[in-house]
C-alpha positions as CSV (number, residue, x, y, z in Angstrom):
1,X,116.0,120.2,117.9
2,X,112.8,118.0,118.8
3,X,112.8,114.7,117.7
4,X,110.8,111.7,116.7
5,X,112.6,107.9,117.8
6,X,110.7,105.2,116.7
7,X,110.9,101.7,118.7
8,X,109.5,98.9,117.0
9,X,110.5,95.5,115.2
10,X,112.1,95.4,111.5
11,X,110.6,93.1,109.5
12,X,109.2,92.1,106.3
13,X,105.3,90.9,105.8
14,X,104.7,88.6,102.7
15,X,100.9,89.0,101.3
16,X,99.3,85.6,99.7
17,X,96.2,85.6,98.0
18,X,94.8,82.7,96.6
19,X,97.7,80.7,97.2
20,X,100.5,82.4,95.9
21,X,102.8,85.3,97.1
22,X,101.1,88.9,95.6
23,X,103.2,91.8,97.3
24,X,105.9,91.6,99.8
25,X,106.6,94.9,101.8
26,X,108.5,95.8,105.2
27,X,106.6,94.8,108.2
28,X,105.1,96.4,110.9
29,X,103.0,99.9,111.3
30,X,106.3,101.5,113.2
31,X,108.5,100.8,110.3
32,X,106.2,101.9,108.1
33,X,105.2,104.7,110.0
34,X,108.7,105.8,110.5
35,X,109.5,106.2,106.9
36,X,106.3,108.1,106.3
37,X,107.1,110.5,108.8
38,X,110.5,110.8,107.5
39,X,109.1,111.7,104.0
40,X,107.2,114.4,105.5
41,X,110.7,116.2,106.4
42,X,111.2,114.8,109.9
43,X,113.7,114.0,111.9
44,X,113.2,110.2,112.8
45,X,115.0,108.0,114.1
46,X,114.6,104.1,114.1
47,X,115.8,102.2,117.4
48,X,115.6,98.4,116.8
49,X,117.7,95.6,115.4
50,X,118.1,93.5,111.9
51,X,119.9,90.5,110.8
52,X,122.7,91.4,108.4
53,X,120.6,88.5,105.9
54,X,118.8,89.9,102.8
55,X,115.5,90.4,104.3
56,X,117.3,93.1,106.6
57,X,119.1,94.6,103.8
58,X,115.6,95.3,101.9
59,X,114.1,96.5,105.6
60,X,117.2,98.9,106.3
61,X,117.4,100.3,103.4
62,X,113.1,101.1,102.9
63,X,114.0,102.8,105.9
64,X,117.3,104.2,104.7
65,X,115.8,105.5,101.1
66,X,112.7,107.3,102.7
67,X,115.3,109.3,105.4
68,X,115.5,107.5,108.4
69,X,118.2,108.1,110.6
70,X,119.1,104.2,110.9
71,X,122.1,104.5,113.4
72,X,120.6,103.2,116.2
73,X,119.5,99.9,114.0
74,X,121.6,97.3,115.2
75,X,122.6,95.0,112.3
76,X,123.2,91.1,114.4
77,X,125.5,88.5,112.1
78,X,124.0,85.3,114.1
79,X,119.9,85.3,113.2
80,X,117.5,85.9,110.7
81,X,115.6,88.9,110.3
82,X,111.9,88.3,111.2
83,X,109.4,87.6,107.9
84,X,105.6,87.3,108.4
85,X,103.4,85.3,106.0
86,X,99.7,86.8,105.7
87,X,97.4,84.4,103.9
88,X,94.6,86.8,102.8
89,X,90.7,85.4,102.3
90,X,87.7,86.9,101.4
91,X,87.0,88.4,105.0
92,X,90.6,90.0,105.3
93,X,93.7,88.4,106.8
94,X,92.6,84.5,108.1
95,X,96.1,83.4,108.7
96,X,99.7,84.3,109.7
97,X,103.0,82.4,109.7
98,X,106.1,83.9,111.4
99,X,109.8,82.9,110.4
100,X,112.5,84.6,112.8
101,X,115.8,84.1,114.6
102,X,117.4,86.0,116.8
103,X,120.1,86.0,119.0
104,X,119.7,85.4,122.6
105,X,121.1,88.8,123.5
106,X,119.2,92.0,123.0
107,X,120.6,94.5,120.5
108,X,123.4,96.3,121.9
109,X,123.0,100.2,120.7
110,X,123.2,103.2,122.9
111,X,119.8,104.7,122.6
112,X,118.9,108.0,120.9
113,X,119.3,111.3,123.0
114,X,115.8,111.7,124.3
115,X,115.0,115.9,125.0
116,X,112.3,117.5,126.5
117,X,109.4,117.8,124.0
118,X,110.7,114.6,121.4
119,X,108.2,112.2,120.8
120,X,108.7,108.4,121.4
121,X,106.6,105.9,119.4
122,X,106.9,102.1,120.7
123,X,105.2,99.1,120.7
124,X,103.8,96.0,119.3
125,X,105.0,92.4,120.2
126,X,108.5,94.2,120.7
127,X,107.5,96.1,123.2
128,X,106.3,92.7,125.0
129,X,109.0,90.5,124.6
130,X,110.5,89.1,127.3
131,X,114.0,89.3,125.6
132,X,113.5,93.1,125.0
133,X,111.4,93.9,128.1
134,X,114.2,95.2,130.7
135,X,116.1,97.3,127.9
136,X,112.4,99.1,127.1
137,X,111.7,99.6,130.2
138,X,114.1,101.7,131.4
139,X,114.5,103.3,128.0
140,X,110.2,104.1,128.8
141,X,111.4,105.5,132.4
142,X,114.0,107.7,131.1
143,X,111.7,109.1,128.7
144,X,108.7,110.1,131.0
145,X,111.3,112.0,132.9
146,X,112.9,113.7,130.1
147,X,109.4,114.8,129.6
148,X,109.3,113.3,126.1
149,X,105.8,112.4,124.6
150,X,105.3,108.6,124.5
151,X,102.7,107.0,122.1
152,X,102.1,103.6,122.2
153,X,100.7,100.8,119.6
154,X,99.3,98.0,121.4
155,X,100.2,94.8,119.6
156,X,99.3,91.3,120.1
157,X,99.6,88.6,117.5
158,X,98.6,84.6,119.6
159,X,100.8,82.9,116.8
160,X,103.6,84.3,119.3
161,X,102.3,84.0,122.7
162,X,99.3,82.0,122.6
163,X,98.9,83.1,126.3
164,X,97.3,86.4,126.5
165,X,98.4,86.2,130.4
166,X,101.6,86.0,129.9
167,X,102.1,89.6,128.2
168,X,99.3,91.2,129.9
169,X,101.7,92.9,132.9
170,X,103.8,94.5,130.4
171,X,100.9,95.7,128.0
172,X,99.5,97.2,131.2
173,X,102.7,98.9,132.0
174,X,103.2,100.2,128.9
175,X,99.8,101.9,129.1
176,X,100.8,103.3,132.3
177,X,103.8,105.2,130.4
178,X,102.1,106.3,127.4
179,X,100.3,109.7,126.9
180,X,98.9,108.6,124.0
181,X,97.9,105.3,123.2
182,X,97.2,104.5,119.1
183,X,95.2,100.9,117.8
184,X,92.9,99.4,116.5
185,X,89.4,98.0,117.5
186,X,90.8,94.5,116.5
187,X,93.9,94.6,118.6
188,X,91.6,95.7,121.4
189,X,89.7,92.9,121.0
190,X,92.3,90.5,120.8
191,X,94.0,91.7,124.0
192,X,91.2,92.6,126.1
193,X,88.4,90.8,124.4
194,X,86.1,93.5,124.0
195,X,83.2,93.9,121.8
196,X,83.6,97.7,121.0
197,X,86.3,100.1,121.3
198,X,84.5,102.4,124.0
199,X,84.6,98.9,126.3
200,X,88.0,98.5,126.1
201,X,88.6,102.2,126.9
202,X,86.5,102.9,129.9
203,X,87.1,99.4,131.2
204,X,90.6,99.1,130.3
205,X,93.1,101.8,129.4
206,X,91.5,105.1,131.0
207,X,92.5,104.0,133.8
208,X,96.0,104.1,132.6
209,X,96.1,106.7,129.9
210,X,93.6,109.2,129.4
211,X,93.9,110.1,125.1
212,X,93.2,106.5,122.9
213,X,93.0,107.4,118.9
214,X,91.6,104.4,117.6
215,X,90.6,103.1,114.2
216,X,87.5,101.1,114.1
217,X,87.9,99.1,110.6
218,X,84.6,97.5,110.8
219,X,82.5,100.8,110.8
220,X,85.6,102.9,109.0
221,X,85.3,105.4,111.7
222,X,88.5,106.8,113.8
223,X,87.9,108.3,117.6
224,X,90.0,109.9,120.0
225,X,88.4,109.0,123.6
226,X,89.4,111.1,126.7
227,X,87.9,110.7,130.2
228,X,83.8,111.1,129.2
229,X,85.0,113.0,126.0
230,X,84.8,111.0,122.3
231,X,85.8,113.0,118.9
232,X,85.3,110.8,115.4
233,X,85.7,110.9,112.2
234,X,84.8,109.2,109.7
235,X,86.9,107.4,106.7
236,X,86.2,106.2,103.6
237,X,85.9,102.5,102.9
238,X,88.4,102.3,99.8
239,X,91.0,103.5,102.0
240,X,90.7,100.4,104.3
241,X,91.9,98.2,101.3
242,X,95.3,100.3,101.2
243,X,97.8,98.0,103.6
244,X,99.3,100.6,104.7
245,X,96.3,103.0,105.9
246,X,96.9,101.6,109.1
247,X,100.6,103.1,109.5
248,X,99.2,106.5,107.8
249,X,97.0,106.7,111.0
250,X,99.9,106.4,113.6
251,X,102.3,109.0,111.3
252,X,99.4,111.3,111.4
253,X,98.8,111.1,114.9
254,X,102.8,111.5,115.6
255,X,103.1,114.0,112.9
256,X,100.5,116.7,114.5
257,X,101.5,116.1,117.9
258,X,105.2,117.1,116.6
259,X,103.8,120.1,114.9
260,X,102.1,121.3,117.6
261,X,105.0,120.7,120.1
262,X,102.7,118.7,122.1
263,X,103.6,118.1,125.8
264,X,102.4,115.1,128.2
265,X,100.1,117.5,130.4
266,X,98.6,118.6,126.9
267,X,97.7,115.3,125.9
268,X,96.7,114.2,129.0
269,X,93.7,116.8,129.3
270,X,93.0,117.3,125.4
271,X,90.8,120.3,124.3
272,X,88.8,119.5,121.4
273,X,90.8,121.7,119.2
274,X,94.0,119.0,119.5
275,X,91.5,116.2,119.6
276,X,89.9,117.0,116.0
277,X,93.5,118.1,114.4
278,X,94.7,114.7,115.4
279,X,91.9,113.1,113.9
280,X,92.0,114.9,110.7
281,X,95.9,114.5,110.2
282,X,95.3,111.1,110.9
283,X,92.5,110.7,108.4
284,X,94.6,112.6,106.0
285,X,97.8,110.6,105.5
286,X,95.9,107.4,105.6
């Protein structure tokens, strides 16, 4: 039976508006993700680690109560499990905080069984971090030749590597992997400092990976570029004041390349037909 495994940090985000805490929820689109996919009735699986402190508790079991398999969830005694302070302003998020600890050692798990046809989502800082970075990339070989799809969130936050240069090798190697890369217009920006989301496409990842699905937040528009091919759809404004729309567009995107048992060489030379029912499951669930 196919698969989804889900690679990504567990954490938990703290909102603040004027001042003061106003909603705490667990961090990151691939948690978040994960437990909406799991909700849909699918078999997910969360690969990553968490401190056996309260904050991984409440992480561990969001994931836990929506249906995750949480197995592979390494649970480390000696650390803290990452929380991330978003002070909120009139013009969106203007500042984050980090507070982590973990222990020198990557998590020691044996990784999910990856089969031909299972669909691996990975990425953000995780995917870049110098302590994780060997263990990822041979977990990344392994699955390209198990023939598993790979989709990959680009992630980069400077309040943990101010040095864009320093995580730039791995970000391109992970777009080497992937057959589907998911963000958004402002992560591009931040990693390859481009003005629009077509720049950072044709100038960046094509050359890489030929399907991008990416959420343009400023003009509420979602696009799936391949090669000289660009599908879009629009969403409604409201939606991008929901804190988690953002993870409703990478479960959509997982959740109709599972249903349509989606293969690399399909995603690599999209027809419009996958191109718009990506879009539209993606518009749909967030």
């Amino acid at each position: 039976m196919k698969k989804i495994i889900c690679i990504g940090e567990c954490g938990l985000d703290i909102i603040f508006r004027n001042g003061k805490p106003a909603d705490s929820v667990p961090g990151g689109r691939i948690v978040n993700a994960a437990a909406m996919l799991a909700k849909m009735n699918l078999p997910v699986i969360m690969a990553s680690e968490a401190s056996t402190d309260n904050v991984g508790d409440i992480v561990t079991g969001f994931l836990k109560d929506a249906g995750v398999d949480i197995s592979s969830v390494d649970r480390y005694p000696d650390g803290r499990t990452p929380v991330t302070l978003y002070f909120a302003g009139d013009s969106g998020l203007e500042n984050v905080t980090r507070y982590e600890q973990y222990p020198d050692e990557c998590f020691d798990i044996v990784w999910p069984r990856i089969d031909e046809g299972d669909i691996v989502l990975f990425g953000g800082f995780y995917a870049l971090d110098r302590r994780m970075r060997p263990r990822i990339t041979q977990l990344l070989q392994y699955c390209s030749e198990r023939k598993a799809v790979l989709v990959y969130l680009p992630g980069f936050l400077p309040q943990m590597e101010p040095r864009i240069t320093r995580v730039m090798p791995a970000i391109l190697e992970n777009l080497e992997y992937a057959d589907v890369v998911v963000t958004r217009n402002t992560d591009l920006r931040l990693i390859f400092g481009t003005d629009t989301s077509d720049a950072a496409y044709h100038n960046h990842i094509d050359f890489y990976c030929r399907s991008l699905v990416c959420a343009d937040i400023e003009n509420h528009r979602l696009s799936y570029y391949s090669g000289k091919e660009v599908t879009s759809v629009d969403i409604p404004s409201d939606r991008l004041q929901n804190l988690s729309w953002r993870a409703g567009v990478v479960a959509g995107v997982v959740s109709s390349l599972y249903e349509m048992d989606a293969t690399p060489q399909m995603v690599d030379t999209p027809d419009d037909a996958l191109r718009r029912r990506v879009l539209e499951a993606a518009a749909r669930i967030s």
